[in-house]
Structures are given as structure tokens and as C-alpha cells.
Biopython code that builds the backbone (N, CA, C, O; Angstrom):
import numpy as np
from Bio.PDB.StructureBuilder import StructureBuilder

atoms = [
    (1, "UNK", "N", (18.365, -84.337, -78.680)),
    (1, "UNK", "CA", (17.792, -83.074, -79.055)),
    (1, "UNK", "C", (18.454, -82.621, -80.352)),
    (1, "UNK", "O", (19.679, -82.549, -80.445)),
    (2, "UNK", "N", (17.553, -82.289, -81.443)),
    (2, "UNK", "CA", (17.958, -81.572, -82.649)),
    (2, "UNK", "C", (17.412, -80.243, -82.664)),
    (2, "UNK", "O", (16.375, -79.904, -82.096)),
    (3, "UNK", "N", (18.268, -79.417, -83.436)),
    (3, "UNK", "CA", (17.693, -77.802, -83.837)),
    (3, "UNK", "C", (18.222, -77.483, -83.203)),
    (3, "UNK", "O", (18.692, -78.017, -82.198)),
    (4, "UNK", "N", (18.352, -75.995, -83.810)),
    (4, "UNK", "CA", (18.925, -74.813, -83.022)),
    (4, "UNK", "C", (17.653, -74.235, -82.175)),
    (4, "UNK", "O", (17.937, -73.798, -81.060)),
    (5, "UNK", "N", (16.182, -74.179, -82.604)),
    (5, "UNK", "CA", (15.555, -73.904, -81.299)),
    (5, "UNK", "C", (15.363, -74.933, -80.172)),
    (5, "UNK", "O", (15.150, -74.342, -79.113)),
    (6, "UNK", "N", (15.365, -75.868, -80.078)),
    (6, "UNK", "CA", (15.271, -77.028, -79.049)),
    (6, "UNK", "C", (16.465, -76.666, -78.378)),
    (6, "UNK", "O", (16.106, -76.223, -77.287)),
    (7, "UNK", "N", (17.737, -76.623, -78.469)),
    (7, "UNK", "CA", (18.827, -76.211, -78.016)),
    (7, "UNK", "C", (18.710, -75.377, -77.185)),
    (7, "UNK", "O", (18.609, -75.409, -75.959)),
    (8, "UNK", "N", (18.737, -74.231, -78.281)),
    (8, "UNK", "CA", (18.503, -72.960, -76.873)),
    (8, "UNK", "C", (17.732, -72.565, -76.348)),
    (8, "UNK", "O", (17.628, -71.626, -75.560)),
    (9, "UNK", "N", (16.887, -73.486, -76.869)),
    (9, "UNK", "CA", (15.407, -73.135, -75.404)),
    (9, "UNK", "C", (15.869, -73.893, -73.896)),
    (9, "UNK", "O", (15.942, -73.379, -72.780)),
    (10, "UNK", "N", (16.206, -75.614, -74.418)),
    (10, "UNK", "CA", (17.253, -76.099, -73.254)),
    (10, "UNK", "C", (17.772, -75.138, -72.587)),
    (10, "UNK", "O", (17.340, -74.729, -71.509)),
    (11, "UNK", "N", (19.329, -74.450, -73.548)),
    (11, "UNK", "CA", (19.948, -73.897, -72.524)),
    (11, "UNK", "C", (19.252, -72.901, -71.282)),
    (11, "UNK", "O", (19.349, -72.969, -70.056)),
    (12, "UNK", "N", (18.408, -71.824, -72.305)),
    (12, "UNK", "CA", (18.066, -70.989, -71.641)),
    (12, "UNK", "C", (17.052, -71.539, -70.140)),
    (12, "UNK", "O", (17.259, -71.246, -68.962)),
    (13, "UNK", "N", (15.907, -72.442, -70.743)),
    (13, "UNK", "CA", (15.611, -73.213, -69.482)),
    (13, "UNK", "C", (16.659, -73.554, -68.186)),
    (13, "UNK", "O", (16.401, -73.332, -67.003)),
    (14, "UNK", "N", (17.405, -73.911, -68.508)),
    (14, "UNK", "CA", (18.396, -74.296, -67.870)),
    (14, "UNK", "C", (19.265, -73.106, -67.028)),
    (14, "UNK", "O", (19.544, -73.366, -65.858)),
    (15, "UNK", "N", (19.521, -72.342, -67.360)),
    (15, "UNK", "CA", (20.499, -71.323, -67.070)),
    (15, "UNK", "C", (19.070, -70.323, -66.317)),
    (15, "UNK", "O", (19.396, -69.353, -65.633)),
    (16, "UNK", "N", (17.886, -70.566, -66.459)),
    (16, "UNK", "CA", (16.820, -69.434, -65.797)),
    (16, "UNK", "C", (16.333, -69.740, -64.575)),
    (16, "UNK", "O", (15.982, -68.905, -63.741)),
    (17, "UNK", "N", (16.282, -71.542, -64.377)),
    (17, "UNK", "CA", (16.362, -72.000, -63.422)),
    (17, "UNK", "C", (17.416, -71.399, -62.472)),
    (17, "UNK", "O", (17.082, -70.418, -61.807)),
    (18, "UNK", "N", (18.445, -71.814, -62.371)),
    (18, "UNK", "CA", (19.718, -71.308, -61.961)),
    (18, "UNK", "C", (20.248, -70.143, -61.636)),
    (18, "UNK", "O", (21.260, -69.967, -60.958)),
    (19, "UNK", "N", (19.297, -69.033, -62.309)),
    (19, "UNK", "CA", (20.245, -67.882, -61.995)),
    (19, "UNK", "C", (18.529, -66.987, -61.715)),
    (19, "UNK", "O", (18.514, -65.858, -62.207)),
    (20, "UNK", "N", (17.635, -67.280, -61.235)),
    (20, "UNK", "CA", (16.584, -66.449, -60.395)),
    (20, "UNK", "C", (16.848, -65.776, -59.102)),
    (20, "UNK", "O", (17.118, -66.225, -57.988)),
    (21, "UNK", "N", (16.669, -64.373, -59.638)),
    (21, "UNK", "CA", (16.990, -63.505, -57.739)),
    (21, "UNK", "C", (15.549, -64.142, -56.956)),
    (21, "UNK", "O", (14.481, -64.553, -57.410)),
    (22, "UNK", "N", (16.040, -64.013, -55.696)),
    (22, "UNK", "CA", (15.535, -64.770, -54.768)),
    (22, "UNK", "C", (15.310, -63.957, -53.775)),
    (22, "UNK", "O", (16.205, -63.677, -52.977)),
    (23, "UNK", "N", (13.854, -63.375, -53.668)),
    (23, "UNK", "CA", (13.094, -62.572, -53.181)),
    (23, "UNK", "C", (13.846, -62.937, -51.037)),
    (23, "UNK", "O", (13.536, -63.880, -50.309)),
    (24, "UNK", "N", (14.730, -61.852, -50.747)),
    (24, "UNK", "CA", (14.805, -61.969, -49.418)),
    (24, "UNK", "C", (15.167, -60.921, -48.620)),
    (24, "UNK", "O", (15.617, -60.029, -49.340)),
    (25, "UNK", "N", (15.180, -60.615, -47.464)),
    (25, "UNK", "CA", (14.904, -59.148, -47.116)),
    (25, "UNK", "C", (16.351, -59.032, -46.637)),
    (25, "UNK", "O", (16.896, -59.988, -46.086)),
    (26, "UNK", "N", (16.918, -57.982, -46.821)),
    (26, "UNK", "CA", (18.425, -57.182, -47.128)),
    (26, "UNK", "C", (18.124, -56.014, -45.663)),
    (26, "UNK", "O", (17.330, -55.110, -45.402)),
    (27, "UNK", "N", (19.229, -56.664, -45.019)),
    (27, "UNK", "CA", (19.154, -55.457, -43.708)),
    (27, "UNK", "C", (19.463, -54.402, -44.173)),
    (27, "UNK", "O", (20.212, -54.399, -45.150)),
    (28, "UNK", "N", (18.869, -52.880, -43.489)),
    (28, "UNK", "CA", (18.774, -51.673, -44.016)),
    (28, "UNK", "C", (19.641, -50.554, -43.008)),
    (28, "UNK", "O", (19.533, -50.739, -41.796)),
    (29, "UNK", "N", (20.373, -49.565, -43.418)),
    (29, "UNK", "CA", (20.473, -49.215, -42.550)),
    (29, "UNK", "C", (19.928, -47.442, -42.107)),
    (29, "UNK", "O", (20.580, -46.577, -41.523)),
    (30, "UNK", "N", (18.402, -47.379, -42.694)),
    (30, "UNK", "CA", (17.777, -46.688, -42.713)),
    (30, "UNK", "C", (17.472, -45.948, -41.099)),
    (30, "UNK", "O", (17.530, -44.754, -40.805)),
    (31, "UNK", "N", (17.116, -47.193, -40.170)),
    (31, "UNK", "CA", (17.179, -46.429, -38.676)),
    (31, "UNK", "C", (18.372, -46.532, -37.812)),
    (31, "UNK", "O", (18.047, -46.514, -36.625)),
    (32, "UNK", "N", (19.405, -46.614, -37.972)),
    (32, "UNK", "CA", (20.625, -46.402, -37.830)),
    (32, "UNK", "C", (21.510, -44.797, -38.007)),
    (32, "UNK", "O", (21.834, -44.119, -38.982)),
    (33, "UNK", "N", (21.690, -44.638, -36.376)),
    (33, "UNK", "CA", (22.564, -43.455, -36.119)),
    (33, "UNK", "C", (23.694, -43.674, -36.022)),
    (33, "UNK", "O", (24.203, -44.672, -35.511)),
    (34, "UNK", "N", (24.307, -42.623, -36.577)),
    (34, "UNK", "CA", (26.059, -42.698, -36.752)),
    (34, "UNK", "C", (26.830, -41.548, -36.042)),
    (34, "UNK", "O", (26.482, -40.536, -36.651)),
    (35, "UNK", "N", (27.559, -41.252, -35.220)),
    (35, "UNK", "CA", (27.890, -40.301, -34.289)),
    (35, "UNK", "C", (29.232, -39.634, -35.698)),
    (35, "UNK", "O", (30.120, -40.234, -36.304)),
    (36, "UNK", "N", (28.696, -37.959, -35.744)),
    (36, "UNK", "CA", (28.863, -36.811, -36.293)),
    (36, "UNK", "C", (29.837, -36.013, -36.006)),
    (36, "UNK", "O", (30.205, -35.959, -34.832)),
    (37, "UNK", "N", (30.432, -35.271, -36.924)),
    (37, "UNK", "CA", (31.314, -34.409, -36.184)),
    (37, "UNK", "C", (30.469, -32.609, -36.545)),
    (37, "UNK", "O", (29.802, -32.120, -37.458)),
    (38, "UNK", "N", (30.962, -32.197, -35.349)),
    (38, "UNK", "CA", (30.109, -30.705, -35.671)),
    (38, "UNK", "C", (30.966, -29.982, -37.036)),
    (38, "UNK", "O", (31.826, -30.632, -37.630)),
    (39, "UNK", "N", (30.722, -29.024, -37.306)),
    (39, "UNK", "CA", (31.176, -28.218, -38.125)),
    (39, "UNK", "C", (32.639, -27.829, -37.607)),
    (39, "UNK", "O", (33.661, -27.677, -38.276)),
    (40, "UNK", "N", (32.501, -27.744, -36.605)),
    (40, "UNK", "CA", (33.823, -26.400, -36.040)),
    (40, "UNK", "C", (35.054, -28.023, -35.623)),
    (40, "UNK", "O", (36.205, -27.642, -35.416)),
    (41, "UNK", "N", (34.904, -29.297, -35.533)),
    (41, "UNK", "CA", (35.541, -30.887, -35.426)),
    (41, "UNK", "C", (35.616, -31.053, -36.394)),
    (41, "UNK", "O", (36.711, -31.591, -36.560)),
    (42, "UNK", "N", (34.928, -30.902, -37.673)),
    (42, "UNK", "CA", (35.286, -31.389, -38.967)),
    (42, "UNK", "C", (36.692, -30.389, -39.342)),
    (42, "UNK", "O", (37.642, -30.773, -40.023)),
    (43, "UNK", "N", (36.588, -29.392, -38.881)),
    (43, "UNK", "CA", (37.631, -28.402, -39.650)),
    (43, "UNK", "C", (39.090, -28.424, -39.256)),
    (43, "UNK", "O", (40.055, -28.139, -39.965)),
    (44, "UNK", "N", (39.064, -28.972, -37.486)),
    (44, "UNK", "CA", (40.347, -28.767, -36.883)),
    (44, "UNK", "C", (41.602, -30.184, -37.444)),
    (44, "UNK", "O", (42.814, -30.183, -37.225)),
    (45, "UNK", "N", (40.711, -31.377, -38.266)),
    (45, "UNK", "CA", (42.186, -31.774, -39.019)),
    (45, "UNK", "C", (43.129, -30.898, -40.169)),
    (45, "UNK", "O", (44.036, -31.257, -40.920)),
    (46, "UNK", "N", (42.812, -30.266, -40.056)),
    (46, "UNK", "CA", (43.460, -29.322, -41.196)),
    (46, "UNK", "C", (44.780, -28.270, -40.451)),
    (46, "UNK", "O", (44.942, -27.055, -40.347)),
    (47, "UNK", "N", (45.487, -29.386, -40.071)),
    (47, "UNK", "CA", (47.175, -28.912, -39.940)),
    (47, "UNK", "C", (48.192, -29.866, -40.228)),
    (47, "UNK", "O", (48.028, -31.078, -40.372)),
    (48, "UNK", "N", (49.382, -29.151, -40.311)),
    (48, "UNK", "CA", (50.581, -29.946, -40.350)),
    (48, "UNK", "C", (50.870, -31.005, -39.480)),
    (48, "UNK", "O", (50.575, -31.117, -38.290)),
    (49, "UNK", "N", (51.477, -31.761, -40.207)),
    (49, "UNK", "CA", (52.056, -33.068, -39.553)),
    (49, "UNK", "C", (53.409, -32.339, -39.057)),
    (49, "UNK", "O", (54.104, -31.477, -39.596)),
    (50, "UNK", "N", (53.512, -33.001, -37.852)),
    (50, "UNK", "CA", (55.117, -32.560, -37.255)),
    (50, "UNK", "C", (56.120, -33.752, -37.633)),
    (50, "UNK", "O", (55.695, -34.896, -37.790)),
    (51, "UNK", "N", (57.660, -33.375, -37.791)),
    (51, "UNK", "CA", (58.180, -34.350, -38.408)),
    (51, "UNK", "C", (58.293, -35.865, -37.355)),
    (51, "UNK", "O", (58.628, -36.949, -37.833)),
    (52, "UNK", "N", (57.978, -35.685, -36.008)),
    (52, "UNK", "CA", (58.127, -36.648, -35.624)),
    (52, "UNK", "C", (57.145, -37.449, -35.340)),
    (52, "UNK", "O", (57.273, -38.602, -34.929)),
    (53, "UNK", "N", (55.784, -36.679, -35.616)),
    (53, "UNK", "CA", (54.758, -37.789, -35.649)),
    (53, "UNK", "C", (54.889, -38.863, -37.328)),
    (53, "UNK", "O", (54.811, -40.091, -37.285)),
    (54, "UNK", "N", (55.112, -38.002, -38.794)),
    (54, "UNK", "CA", (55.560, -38.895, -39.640)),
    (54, "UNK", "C", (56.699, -39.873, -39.120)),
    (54, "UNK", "O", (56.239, -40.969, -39.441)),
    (55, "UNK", "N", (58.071, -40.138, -38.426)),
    (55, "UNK", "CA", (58.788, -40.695, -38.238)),
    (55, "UNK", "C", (58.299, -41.512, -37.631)),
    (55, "UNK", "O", (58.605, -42.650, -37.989)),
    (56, "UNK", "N", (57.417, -41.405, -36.561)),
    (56, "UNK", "CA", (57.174, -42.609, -35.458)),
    (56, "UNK", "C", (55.827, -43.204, -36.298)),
    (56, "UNK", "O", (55.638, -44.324, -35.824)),
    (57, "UNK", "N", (55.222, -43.046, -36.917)),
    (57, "UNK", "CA", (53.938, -43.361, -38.025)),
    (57, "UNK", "C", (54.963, -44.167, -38.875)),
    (57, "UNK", "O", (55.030, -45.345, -38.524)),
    (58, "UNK", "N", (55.442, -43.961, -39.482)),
    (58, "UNK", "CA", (56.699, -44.981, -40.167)),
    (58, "UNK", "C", (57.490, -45.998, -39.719)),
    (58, "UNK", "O", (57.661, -46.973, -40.451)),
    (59, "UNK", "N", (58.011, -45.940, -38.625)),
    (59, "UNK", "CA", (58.641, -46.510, -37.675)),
    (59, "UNK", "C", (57.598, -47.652, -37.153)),
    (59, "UNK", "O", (58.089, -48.763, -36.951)),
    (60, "UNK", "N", (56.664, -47.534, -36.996)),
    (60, "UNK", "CA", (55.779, -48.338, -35.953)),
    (60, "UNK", "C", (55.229, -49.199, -37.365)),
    (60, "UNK", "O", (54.270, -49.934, -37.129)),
    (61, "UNK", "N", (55.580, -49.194, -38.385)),
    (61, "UNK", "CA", (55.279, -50.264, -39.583)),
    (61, "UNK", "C", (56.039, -51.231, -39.533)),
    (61, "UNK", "O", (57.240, -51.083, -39.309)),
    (62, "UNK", "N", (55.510, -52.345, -39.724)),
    (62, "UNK", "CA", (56.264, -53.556, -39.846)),
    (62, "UNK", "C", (57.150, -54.351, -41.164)),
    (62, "UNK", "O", (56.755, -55.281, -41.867)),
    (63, "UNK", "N", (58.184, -53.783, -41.198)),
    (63, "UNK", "CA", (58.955, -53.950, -42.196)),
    (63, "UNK", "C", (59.006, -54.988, -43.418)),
    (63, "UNK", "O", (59.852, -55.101, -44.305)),
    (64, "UNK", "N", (57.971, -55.621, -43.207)),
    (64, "UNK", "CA", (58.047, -57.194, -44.244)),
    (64, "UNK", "C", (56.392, -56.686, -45.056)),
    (64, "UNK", "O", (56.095, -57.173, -46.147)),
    (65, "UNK", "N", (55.743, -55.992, -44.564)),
    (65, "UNK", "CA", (54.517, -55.779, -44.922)),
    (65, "UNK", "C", (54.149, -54.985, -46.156)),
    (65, "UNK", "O", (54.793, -53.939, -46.240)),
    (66, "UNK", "N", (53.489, -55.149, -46.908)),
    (66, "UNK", "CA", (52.896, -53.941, -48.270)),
    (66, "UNK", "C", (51.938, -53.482, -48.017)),
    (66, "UNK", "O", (51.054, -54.108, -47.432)),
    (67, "UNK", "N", (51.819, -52.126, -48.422)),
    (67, "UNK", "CA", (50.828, -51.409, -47.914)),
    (67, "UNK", "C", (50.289, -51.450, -49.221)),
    (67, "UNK", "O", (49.417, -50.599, -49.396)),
    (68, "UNK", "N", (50.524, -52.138, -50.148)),
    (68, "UNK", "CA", (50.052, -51.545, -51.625)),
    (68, "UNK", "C", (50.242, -53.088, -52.362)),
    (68, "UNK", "O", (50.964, -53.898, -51.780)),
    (69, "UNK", "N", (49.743, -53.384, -53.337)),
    (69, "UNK", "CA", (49.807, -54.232, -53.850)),
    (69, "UNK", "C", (51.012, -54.638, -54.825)),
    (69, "UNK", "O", (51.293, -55.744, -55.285)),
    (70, "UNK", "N", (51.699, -53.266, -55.012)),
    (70, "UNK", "CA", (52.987, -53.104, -55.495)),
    (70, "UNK", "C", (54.280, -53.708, -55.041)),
    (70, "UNK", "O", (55.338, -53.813, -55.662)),
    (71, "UNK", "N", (54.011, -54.033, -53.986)),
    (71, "UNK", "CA", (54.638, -55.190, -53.198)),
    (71, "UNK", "C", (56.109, -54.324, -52.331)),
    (71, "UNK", "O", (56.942, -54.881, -51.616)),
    (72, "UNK", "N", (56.065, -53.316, -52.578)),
    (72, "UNK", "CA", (56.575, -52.226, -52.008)),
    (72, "UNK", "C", (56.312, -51.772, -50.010)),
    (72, "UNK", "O", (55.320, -51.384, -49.393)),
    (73, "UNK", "N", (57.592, -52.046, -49.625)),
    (73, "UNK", "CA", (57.106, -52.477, -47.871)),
    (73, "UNK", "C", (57.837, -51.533, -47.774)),
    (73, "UNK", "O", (58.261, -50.896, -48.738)),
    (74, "UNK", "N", (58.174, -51.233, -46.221)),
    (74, "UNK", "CA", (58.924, -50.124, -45.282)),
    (74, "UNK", "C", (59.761, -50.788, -44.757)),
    (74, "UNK", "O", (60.139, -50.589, -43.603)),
    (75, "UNK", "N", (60.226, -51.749, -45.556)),
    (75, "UNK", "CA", (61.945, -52.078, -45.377)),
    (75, "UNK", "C", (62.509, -50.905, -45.428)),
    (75, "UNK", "O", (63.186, -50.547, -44.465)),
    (76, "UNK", "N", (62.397, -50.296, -46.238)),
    (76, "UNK", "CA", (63.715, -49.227, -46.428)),
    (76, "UNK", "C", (64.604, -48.827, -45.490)),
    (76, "UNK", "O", (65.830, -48.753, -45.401)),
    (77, "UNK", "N", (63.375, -48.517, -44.609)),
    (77, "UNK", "CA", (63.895, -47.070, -43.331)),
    (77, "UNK", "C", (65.078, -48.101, -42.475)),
    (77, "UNK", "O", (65.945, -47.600, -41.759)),
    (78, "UNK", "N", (64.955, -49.450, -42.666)),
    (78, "UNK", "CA", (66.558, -50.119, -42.287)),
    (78, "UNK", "C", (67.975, -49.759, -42.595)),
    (78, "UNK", "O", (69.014, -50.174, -42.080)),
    (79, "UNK", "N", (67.739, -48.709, -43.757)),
    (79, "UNK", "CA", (68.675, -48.932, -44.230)),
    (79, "UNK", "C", (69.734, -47.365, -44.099)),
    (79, "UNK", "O", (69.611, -46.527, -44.991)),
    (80, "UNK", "N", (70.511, -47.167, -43.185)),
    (80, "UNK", "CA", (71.149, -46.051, -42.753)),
    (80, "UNK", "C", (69.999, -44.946, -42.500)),
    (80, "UNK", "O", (70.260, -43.797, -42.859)),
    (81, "UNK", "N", (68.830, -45.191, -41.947)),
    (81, "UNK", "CA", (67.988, -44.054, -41.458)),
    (81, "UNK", "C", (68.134, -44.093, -40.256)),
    (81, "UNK", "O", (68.277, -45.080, -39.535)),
    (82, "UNK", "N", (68.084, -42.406, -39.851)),
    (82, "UNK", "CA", (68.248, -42.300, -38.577)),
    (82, "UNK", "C", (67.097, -41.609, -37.935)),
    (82, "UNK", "O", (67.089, -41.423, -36.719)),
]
sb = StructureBuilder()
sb.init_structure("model")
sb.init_model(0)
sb.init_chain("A")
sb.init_seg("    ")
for serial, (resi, resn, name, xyz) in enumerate(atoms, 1):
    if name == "N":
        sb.init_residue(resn, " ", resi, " ")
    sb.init_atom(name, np.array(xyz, "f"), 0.0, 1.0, " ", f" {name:<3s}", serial, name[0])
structure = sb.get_structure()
């Protein structure tokens, strides 16, 4: 093949083959119910944490693990926490 149009007509042939969306039906989740919270349930998370639910929420983490990609784990609390 010579030319720059013979070329990229190739490629493009080539690459149109290959990359056609492909007409197929995508589950919906249009009739699908999802269980709600009322108005007066949506509102009652809105209090303080007590200090010993944070402690035992901390505690119950597994020390080798990252919660973050930062690579940053809950080793710490090994270390003289009481």
C-alpha cells in the first residue's frame, strides 16, 4: 500500500471494524424498589459519637490494613494507647 489516503483509509477501516458499539440490552433499574427512610429516620443520625463507640470502631480495625491508599494503617493505636 502507497499514499497517505490508502493508509488511512486502511487504518480507519480497520480500527471501525473493531471498535463498533454493539447494540445489547443493559439491565435497568427502572422497576426496582429500594426501602426508604421517612423524614423523621433520616434526621435521627445527627448526634454525637460517644468516646467509646470511636475507641471500639478503632480498635476492631485490623492493624496491618489501609484504609486509604496512602498506605497509612491503624498500627498506631499499638503504640502506648490505652
Amino acid at each position: 500500500m502507497e499514499g497517505v489516503k490508502p493508509i488511512r483509509d486502511a487504518v480507519f477501516n480497520h480500527f471501525r471494524t473493531h471498535y463498533v458499539s454493539q447494540c445489547s440490552s443493559r439491565p435497568s433499574m427502572e422497576n426496582m424498589s429500594f426501602p426508604t427512610l421517612s423524614y423523621e429516620e433520616g434526621g435521627s443520625p445527627i448526634k454525637s459519637f460517644s468516646i467509646d463507640e470511636v475507641k471500639n470502631a478503632v480498635w476492631d480495625c485490623d492493624n496491618y490494613k489501609s484504609p486509604r491508599p496512602d498506605g497509612v494503617n491503624f498500627g498506631f493505636k499499638s503504640f502506648g494507647a490505652t
